[in-house]
N, CA, C and O atoms as a MOPAC input file, in Angstrom:
PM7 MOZYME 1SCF
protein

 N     39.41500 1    -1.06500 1   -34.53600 1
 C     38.96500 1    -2.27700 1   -33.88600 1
 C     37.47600 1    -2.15600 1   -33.58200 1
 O     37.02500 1    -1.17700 1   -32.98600 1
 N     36.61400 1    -3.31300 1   -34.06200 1
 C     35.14300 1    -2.76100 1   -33.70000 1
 C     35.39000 1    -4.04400 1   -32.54300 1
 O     36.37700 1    -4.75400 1   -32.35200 1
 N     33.95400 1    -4.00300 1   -31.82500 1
 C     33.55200 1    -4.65600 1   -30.72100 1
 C     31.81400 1    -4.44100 1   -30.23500 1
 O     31.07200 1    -3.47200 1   -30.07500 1
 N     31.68500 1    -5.98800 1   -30.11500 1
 C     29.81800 1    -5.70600 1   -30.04800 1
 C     29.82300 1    -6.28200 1   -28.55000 1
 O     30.35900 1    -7.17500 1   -27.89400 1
 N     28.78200 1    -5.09900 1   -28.38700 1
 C     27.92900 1    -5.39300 1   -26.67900 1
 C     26.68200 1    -6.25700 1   -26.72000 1
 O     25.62600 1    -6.14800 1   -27.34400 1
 N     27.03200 1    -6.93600 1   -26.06400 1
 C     25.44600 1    -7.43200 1   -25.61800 1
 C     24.56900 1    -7.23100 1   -24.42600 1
 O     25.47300 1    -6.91100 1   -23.65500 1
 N     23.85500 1    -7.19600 1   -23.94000 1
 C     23.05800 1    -7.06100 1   -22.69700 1
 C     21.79800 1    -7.25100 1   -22.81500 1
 O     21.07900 1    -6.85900 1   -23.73400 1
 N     21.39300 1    -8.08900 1   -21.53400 1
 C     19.76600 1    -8.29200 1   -21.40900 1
 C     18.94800 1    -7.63400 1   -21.38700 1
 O     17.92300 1    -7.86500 1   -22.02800 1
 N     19.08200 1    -6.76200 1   -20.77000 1
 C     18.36000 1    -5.37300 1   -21.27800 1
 C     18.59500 1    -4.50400 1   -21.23000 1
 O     19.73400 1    -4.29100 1   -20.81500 1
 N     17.77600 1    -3.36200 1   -21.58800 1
 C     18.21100 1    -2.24700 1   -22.64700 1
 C     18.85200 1    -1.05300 1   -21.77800 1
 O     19.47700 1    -0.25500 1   -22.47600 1
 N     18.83000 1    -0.76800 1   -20.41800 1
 C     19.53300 1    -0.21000 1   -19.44600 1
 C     20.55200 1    -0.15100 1   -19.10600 1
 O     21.27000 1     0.82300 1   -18.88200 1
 N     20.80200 1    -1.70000 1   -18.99700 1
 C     22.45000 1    -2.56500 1   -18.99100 1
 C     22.91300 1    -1.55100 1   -20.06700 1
 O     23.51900 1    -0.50400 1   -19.83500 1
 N     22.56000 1    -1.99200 1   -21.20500 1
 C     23.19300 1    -1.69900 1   -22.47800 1
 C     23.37700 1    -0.12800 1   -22.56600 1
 O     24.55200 1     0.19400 1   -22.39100 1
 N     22.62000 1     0.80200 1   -22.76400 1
 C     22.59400 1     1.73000 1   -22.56100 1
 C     23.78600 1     2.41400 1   -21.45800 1
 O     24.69500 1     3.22000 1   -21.65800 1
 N     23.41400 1     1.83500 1   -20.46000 1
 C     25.17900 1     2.45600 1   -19.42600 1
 C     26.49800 1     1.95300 1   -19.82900 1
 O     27.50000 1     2.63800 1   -19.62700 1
 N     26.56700 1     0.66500 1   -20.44900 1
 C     27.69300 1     0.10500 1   -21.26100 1
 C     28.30700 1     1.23500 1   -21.90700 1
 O     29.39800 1     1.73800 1   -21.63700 1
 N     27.18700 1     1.69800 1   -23.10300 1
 C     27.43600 1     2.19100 1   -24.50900 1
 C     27.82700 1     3.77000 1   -23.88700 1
 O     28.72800 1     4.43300 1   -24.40000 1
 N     27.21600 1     4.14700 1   -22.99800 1
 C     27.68200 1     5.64700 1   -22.00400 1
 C     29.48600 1     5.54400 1   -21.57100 1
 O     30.47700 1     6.27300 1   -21.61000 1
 N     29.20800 1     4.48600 1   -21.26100 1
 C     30.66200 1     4.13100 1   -20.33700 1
 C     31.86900 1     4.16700 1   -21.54100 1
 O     32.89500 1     4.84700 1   -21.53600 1
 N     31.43200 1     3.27800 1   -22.49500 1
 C     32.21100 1     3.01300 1   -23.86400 1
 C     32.86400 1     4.70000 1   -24.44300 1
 O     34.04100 1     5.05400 1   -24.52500 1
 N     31.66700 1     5.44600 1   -24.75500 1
 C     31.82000 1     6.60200 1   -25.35300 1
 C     32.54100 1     7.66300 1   -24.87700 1
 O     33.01100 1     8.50500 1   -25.64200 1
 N     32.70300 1     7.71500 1   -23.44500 1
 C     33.42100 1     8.56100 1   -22.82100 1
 C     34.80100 1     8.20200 1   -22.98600 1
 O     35.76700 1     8.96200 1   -23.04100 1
 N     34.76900 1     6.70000 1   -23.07300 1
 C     36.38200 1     6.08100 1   -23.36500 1
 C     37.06700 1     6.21900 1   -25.11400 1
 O     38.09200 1     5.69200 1   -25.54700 1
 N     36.35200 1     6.86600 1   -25.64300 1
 C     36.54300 1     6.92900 1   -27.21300 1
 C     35.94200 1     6.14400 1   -28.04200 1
 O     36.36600 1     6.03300 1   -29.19200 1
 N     34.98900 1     5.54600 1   -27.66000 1
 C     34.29800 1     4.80000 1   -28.53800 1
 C     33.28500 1     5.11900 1   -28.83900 1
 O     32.68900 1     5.85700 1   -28.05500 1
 N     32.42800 1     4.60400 1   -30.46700 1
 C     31.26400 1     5.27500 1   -31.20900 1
 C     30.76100 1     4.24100 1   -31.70000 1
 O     31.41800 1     3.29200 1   -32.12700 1
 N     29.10300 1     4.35300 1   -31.68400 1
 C     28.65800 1     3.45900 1   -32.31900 1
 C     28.45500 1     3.30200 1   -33.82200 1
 O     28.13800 1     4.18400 1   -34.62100 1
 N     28.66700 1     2.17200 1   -34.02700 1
 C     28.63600 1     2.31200 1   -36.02800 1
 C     27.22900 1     1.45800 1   -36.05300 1
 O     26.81800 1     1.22200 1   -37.19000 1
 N     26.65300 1     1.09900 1   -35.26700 1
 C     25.03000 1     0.63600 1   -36.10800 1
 C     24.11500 1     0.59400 1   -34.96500 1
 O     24.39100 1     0.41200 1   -33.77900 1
 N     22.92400 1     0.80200 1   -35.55000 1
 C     21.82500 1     1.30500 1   -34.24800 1
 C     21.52900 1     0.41900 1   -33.32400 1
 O     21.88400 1    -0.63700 1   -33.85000 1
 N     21.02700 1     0.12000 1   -32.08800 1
 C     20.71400 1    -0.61000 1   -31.24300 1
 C     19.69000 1    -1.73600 1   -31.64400 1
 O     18.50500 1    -1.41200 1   -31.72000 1
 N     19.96300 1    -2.70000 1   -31.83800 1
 C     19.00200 1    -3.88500 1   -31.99000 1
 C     18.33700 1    -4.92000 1   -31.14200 1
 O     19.08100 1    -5.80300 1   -30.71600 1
 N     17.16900 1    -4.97100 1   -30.84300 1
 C     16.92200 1    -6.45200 1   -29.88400 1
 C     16.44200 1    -7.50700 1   -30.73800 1
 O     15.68600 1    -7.43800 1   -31.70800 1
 N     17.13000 1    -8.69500 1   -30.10100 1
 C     17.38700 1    -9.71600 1   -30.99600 1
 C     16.13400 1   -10.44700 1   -30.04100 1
 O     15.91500 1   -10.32000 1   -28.83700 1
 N     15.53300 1   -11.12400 1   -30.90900 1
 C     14.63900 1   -12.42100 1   -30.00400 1
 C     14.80400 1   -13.41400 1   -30.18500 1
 O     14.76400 1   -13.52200 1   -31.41100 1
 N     15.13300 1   -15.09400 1   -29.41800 1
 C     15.34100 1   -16.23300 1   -29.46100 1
 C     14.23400 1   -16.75500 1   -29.20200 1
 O     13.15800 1   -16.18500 1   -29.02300 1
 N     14.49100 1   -17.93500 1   -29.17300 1
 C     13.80000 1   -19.16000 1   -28.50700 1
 C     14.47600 1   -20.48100 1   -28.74200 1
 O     14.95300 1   -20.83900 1   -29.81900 1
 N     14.47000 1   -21.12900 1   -27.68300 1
 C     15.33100 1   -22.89500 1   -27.47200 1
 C     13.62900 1   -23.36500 1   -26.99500 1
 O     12.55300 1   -22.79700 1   -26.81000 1
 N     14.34800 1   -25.14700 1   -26.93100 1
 C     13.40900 1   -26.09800 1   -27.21400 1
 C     14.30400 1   -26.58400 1   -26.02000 1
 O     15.49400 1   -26.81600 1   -25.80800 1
 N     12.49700 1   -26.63200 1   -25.01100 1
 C     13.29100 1   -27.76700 1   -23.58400 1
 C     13.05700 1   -29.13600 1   -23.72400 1
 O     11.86800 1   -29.43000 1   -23.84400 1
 N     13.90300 1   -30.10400 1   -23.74400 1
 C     13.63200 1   -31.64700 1   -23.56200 1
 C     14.29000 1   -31.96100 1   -22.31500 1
 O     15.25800 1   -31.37900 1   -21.82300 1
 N     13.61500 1   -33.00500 1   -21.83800 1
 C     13.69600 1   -33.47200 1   -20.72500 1
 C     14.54500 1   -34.88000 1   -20.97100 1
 O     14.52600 1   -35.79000 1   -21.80000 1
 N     15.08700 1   -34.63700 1   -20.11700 1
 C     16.47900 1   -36.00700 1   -19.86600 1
 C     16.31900 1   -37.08600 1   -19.00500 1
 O     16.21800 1   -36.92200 1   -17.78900 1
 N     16.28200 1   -38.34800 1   -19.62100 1
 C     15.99200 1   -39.49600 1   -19.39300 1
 C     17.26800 1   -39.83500 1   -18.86800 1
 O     18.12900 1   -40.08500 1   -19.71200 1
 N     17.66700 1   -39.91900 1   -17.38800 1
 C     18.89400 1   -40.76700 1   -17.15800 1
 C     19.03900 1   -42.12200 1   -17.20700 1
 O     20.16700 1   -42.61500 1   -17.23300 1
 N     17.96300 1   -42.85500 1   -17.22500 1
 C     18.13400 1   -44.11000 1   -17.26400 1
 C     18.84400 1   -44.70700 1   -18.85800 1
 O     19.65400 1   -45.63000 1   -18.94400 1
 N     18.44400 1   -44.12700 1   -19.69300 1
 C     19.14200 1   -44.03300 1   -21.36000 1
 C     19.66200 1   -43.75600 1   -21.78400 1
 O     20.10000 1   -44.24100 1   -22.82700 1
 N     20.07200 1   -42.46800 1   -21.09300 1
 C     20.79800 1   -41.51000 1   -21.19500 1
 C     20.88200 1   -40.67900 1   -22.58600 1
 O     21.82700 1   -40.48400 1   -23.35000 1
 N     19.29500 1   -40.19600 1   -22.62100 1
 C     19.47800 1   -39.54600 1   -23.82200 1
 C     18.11500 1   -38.36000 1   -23.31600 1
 O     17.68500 1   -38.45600 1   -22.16700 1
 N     17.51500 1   -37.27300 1   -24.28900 1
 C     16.66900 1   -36.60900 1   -24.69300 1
 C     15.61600 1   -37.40800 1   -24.77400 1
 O     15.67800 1   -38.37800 1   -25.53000 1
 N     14.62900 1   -37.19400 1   -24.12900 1
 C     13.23600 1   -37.99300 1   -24.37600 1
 C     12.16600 1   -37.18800 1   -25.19800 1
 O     11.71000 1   -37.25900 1   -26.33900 1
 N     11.91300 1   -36.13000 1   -23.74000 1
 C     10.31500 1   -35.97400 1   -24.43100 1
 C     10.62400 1   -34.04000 1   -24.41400 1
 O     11.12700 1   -33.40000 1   -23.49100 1
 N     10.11000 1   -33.49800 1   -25.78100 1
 C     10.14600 1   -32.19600 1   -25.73000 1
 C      9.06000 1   -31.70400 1   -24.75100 1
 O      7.85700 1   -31.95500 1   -24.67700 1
 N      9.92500 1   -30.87800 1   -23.98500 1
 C      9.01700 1   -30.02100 1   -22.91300 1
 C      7.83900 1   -28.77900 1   -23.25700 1
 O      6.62700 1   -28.64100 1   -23.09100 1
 N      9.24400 1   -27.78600 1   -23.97800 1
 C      8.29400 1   -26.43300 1   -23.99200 1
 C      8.88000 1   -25.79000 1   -24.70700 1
 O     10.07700 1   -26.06600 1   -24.78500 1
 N      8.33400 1   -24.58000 1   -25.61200 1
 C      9.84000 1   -23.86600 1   -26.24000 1
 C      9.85800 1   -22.34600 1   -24.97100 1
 O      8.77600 1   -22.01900 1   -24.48500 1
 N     10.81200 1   -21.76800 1   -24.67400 1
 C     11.12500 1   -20.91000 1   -23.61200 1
 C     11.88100 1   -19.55600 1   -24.98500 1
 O     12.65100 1   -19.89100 1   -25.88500 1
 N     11.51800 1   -18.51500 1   -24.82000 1
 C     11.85100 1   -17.33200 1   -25.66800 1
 C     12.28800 1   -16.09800 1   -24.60400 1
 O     11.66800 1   -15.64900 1   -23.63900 1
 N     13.53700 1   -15.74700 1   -25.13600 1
 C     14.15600 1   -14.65200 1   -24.89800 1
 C     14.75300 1   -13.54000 1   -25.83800 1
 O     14.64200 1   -13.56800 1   -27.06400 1
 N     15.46900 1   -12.45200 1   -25.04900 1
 C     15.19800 1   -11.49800 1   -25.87600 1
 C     16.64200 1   -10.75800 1   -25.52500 1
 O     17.10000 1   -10.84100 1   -24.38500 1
 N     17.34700 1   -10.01200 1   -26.59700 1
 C     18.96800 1    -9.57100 1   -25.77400 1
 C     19.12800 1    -8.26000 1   -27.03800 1
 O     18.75000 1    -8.24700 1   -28.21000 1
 N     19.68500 1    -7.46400 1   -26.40200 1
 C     19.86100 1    -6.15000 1   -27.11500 1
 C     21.49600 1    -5.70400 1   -27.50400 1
 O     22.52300 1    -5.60100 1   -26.83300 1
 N     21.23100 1    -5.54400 1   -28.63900 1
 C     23.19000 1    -5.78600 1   -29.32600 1
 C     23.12600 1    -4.35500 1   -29.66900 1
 O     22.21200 1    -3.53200 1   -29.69800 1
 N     24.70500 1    -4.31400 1   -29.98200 1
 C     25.18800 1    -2.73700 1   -30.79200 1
 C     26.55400 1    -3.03800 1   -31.06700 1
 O     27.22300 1    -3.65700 1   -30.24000 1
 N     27.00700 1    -2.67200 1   -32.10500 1
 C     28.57100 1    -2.48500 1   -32.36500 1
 C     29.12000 1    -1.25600 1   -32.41000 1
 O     28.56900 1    -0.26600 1   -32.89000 1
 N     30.68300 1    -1.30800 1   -31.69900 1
 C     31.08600 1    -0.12400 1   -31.29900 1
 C     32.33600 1    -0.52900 1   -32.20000 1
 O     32.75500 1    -1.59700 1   -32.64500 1
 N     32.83600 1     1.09800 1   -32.28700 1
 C     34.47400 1     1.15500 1   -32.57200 1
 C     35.57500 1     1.89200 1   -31.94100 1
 O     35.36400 1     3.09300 1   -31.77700 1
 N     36.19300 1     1.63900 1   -31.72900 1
 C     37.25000 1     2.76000 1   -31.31300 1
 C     37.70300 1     3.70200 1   -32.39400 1
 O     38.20100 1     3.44500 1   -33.49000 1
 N     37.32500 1     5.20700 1   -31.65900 1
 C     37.73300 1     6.44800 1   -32.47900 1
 C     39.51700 1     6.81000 1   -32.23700 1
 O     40.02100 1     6.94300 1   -31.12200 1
 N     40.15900 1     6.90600 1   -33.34600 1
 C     41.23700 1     7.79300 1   -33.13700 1
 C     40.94800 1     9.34700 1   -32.14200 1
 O     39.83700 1     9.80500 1   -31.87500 1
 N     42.12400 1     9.85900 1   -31.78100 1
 C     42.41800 1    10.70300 1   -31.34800 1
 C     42.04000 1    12.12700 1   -32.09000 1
 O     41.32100 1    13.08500 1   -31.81000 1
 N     43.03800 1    11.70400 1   -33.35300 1
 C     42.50600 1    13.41400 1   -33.95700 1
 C     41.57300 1    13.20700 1   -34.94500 1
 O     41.54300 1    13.95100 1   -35.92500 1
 N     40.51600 1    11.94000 1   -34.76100 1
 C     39.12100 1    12.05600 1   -35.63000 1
 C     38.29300 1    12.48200 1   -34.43700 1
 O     37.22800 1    13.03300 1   -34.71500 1
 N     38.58300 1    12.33000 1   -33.19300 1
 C     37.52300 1    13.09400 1   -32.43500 1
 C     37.64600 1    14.61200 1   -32.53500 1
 O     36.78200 1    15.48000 1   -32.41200 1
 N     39.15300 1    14.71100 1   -32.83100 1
 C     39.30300 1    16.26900 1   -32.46300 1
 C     38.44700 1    17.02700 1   -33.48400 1
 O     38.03900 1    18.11600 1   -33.08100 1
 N     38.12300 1    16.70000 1   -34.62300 1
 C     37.83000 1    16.73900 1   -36.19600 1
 C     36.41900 1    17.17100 1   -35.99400 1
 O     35.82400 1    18.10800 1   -36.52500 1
 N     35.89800 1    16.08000 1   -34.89700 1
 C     34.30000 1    15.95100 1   -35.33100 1
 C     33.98200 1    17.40400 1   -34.13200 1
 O     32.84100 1    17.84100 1   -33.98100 1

């Protein structure tokens, strides 16, 4: 069974992936930070729609995928 972490930053993530590993789990691909950005528009209630683009706002989030190890592949390694 794999399973991906996410976290805002890289600390979070990092004690996750600590916490994970002690429980039998391993990472199968290296730590990545991903960067976004969304587009703010501002909302016209009277129209009730999207008017006028505001600003673009950029963020940033740090992934990894884990798996769960069998029993006697840990014993192995």
């Amino acid at each position: 069974m794999e399973v991906s972490v996410r976290r805002m930053k890289l600390g979070q993530l990092m004690r996750a992936v600590r916490d994970l590993e002690q429980r039998g789990w391993e990472c199968i691909a290296p730590v990545q930070k991903i960067a976004n950005e969304k587009k703010i528009f501002d909302y016209d209630e009277k129209i009730g729609r999207f008017k006028d683009f505001k600003c673009v706002e950029g963020y940033e989030f740090y992934y990894v995928k884990m798996r769960k190890v069998d029993k006697d592949e840990r014993i192995a390694r």
